[in-house]
C-alpha positions in Angstrom: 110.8 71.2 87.1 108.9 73.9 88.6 109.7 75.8 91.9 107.5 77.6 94.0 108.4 79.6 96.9 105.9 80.9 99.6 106.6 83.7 102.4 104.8 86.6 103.9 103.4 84.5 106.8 103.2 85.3 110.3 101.5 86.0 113.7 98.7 88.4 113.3 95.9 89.1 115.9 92.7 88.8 115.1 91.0 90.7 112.4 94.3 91.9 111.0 95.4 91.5 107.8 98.8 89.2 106.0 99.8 89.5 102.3 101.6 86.0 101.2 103.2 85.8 98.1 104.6 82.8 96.1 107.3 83.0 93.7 107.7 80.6 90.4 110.2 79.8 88.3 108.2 79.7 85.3 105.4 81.7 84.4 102.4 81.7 86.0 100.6 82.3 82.6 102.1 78.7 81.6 100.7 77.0 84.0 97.3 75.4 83.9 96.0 75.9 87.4 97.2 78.1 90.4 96.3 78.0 93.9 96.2 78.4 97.7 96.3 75.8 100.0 96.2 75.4 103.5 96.5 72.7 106.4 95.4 73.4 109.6 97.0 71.2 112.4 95.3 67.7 112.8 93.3 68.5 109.5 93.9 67.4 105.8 95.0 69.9 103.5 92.1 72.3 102.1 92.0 74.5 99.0 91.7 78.2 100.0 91.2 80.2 96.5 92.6 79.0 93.1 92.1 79.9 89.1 92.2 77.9 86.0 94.1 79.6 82.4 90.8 79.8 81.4 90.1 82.3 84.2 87.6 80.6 86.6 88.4 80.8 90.2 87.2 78.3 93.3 87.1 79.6 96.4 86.3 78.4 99.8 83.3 79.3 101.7 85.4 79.9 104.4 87.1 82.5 102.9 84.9 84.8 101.1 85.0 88.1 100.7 87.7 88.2 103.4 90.7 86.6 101.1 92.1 87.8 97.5 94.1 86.1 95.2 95.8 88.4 92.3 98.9 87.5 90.5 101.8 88.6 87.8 103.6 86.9 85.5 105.6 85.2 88.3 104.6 85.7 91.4 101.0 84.6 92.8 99.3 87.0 96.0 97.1 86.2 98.6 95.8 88.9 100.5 94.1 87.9 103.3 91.8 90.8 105.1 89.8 90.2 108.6 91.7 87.2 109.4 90.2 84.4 112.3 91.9 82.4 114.6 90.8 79.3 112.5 92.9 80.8 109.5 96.1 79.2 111.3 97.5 77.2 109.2 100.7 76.2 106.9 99.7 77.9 103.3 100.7 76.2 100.3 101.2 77.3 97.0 100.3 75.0 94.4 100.8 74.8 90.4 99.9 72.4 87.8 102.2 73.0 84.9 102.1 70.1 81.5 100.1 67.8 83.7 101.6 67.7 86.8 101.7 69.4 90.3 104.0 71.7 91.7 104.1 72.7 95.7 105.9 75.2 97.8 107.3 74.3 101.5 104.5 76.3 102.6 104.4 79.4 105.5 102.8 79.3 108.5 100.3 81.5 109.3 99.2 82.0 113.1 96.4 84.2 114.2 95.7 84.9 117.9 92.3 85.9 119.5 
């Protein structure tokens, strides 16, 4: 059993800037896939940015070149610059350790025009 704790969200205005963080009680470096979800209200869930062990990442057009992911060995980061009004959501942390998946409770993220 894995557990995986999100926080850092918040309200932010428009073009500011939120750091989330998710904690795990196992290693990051154990696990075969981490990422960043997120669910917008009335929409389905929706990878943000993710890697594999191997090392590649997936991100979402959405979200280049405005959000970061970076991680230790047991906390994951998502640092989210210039940050829309359509970036409210609930983010998720996800993790796939031995085969199966692991989610936070996810933190709500709420950014005003």
């Amino acid at each position: 059993q894995v557990q995986l704790v999100e926080s850092g969200g918040g309200l932010v205005q428009a073009g500011g800037s939120l750091r989330l963080s998710c904690v795990a009680s196992r290693t990051i470096f154990s696990s075969a896939f981490m990422a960043w979800y997120r669910q917008a209200p009335g929409k389905q869930r929706e990878l943000v940015v993710g890697f594999t062990r191997g090392g590649s990442t997936k991100n979402a057009d959405s979200v280049k070149g405005r959000f970061t992911i970076s991680y230790n060995a047991n906390t994951m980061y998502l640092q989210m610059n210039s940050l829309k009004p359509e970036d409210t959501a609930v983010y998720y942390c996800k993790g796939i350790y031995g085969g199966m998946d692991y989610w936070g409770k996810g933190t709500l993220v709420t950014v005003s025009s």
